[in-house]
C-alpha positions as CSV (number, residue, x, y, z in Angstrom):
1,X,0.0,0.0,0.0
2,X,1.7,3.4,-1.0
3,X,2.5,5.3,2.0
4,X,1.2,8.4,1.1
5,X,-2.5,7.3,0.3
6,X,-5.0,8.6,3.0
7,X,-7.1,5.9,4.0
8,X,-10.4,6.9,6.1
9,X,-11.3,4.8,9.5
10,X,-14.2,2.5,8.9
11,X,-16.6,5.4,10.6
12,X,-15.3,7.7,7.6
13,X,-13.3,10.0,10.0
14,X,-14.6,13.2,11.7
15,X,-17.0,15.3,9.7
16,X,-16.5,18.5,10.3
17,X,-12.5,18.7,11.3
18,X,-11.4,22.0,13.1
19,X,-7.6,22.7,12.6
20,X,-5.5,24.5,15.5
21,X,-5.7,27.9,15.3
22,X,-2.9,30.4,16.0
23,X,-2.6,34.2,16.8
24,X,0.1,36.0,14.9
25,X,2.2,35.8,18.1
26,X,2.0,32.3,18.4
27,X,-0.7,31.6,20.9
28,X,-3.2,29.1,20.3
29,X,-6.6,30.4,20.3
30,X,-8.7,27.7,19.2
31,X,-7.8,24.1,19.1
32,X,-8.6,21.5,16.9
33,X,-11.8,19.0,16.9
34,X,-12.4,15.6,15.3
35,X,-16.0,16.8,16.1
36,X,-18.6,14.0,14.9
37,X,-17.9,10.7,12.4
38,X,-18.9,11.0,8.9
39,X,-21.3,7.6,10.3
40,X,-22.7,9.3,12.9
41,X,-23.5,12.7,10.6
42,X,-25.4,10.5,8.6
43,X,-27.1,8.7,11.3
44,X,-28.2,12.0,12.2
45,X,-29.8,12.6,9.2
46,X,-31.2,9.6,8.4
47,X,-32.6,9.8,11.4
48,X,-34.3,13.4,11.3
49,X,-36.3,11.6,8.0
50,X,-37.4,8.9,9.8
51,X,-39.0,11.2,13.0
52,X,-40.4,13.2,10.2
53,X,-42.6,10.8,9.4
54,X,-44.1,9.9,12.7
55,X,-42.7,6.6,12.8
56,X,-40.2,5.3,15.9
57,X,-41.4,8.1,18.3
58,X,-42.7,5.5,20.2
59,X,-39.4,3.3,20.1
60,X,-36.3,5.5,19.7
61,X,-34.0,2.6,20.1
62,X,-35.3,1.2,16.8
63,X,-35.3,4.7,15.3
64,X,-32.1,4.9,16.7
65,X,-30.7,1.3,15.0
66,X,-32.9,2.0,11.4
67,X,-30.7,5.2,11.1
68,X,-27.5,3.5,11.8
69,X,-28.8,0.8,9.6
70,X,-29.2,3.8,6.6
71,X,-25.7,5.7,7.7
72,X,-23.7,2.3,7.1
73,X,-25.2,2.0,3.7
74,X,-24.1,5.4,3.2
75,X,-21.0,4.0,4.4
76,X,-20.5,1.0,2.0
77,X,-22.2,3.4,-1.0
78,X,-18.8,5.8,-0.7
79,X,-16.4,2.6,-0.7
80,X,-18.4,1.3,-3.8
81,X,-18.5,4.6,-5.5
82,X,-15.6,5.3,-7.8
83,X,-13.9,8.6,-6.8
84,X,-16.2,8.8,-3.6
């Protein structure tokens, strides 16, 4: 494997990275985040479409496991994908 190929962790890394920030005189004033995976971002979302449309507010744990079920298609769909 070449060296200098990035290769994403299976959750598809953080989804919104925050680099280290510095002050012209060399203070940090913000540090960096690996914030959220890229899994869980779209766990998120499948979930806000299934809440939308009334079903699993009575069992979020099944909500909950549907939209994890969605985000790791989402998942395999970027492996699959040529130039994803």
């Amino acid at each position: 494997m070449d060296e200098n190929v990035y290769v994403a962790p299976a959750d598809g890394g953080p989804a919104f990275p925050v680099l280290s920030d510095y002050a012209p005189n060399g203070q940090l004033v913000a540090g960096g985040t690996y914030g959220m995976s890229l899994q869980d971002w779209f766990a998120g979302m499948a979930l806000q479409g299934i809440l939308s449309t009334g079903w699993g507010r009575e069992n979020p744990v099944a909500a909950a496991s549907l939209a994890y079920e969605h985000a790791d298609a989402m998942m395999q769909a970027r492996k699959e994908a040529p130039n994803a």
